[in-house]
Backbone bond lengths (Angstrom), bond angles and torsions (degrees), N, CA, C in turn:
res aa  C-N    CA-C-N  psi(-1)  N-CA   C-N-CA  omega(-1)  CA-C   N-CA-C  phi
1 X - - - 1.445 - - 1.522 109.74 -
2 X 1.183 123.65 158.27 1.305 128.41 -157.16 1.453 73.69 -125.69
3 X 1.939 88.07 150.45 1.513 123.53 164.47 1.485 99.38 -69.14
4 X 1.540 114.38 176.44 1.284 111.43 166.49 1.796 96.33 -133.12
5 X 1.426 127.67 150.28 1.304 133.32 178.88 1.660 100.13 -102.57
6 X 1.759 113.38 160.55 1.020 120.47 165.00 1.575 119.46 -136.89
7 X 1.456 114.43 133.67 1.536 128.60 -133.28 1.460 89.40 -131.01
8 X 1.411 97.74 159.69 2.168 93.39 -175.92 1.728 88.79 -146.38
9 X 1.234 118.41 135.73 1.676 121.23 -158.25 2.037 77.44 -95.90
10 X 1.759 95.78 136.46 1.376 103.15 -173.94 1.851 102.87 -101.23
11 X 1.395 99.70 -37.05 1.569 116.63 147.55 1.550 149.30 -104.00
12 X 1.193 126.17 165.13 1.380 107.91 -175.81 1.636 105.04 -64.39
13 X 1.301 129.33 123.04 1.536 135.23 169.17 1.608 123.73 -115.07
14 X 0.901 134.55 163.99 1.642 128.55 167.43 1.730 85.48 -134.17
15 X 1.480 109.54 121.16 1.082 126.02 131.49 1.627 123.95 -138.88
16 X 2.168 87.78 137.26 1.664 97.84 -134.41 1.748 96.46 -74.06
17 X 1.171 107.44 -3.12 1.803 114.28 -161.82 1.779 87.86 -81.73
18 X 1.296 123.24 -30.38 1.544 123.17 -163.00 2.158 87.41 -87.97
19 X 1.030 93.60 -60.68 1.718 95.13 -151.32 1.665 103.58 -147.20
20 X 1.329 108.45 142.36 1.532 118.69 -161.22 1.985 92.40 -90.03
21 X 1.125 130.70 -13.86 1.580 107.80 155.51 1.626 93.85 -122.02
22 X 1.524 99.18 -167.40 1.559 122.10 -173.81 0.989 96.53 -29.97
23 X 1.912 109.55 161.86 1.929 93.20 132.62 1.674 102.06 -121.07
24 X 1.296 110.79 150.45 1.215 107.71 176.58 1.634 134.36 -83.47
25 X 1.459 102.26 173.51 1.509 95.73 178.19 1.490 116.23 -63.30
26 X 1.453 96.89 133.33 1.788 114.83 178.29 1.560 99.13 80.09
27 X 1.067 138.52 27.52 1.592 153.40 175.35 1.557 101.95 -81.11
28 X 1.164 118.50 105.17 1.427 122.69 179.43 2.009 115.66 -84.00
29 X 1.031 108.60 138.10 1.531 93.03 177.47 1.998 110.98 179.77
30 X 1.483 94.99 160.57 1.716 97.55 -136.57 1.646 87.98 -105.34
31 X 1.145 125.27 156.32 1.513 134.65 -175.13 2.185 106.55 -163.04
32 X 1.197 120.71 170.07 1.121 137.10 -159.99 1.704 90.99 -89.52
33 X 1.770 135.38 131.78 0.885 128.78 158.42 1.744 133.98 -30.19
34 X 1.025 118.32 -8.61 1.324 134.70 -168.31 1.784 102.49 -112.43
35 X 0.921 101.09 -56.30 1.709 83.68 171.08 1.501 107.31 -86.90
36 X 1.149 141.35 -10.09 1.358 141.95 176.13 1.860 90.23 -67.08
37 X 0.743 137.69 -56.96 1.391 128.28 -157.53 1.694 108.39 -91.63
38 X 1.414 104.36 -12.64 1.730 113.79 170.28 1.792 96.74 -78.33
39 X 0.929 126.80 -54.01 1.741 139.50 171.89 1.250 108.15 -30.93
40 X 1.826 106.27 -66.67 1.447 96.43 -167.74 1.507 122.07 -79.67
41 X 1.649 111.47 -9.69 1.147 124.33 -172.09 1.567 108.25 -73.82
42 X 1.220 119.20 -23.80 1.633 134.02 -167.60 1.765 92.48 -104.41
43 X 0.955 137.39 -35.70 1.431 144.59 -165.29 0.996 112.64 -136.24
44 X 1.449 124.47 52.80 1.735 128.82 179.08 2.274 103.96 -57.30
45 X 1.545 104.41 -48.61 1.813 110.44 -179.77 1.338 110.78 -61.74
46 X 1.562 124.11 -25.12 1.212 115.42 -165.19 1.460 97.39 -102.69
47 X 1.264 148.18 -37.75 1.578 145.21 -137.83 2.205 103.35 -124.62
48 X 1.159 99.71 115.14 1.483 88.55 152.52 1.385 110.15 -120.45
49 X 1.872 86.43 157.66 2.076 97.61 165.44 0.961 90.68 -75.75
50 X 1.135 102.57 149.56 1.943 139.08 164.46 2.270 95.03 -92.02
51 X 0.818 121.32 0.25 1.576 124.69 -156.62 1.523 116.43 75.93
52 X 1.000 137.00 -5.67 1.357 141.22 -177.91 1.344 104.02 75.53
53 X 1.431 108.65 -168.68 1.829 122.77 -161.15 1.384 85.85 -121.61
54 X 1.507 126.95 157.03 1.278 134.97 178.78 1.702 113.19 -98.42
55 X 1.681 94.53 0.11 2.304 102.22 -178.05 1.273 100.16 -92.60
56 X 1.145 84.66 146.86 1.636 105.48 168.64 1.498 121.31 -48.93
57 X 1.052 125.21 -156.26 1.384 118.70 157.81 1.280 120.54 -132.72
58 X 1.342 116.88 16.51 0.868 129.31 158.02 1.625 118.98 -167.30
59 X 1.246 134.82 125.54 1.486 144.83 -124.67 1.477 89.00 -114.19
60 X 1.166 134.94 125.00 1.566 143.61 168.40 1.862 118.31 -60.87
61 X 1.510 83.88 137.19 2.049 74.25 -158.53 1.568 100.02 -69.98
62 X 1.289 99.64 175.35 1.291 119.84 -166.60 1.641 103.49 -96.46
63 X 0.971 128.07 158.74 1.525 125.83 -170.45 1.459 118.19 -94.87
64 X 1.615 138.83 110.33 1.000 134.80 -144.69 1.064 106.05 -123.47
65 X 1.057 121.56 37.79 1.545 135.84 -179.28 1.734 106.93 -101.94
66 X 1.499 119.51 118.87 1.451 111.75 -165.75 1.373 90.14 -105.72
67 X 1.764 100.31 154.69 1.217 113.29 -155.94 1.730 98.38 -82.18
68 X 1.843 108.89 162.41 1.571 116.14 -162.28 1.560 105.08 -62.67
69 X 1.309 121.97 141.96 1.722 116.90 170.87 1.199 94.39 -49.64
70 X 1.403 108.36 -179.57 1.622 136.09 170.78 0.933 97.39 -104.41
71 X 1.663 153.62 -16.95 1.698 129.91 -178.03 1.578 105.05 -136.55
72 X 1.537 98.04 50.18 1.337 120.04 -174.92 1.758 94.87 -112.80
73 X 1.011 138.59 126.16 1.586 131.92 171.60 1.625 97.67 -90.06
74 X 1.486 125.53 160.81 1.242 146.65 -140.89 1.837 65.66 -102.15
């Protein structure tokens, strides 16, 4: 699972993979470590890191299996 980074638009930009219009200046917004660093590498004037978020991007389920009664026989 991939980290996810978080990026803050320093100018008005359109990138169509983030958002279907602009985003504006001081526009905060979250993308996959791997295009976060393709972004800023192509758009160092327009894009800052924020440092990114330390969650996953997607959180592992929780186990929903309830535990056996007590006056249940095996």
């Amino acid at each position: 699972m991939e980290t996810i980074m978080k990026l803050k638009a320093l100018d008005q930009i359109h990138i169509s993979a983030v958002k279907a219009d602009s985003l504006r200046p001081n526009e905060e917004f979250e993308v996959s470590d791997s295009l976060g660093a393709e972004l800023l590498k192509k758009h160092p004037g327009a894009l800052e890191d924020l440092g990114g978020i330390a969650e996953k991007a997607e959180k592992a389920p929780k186990n929903k299996a309830a535990p056996k009664p007590t006056n249940k026989s095996a």
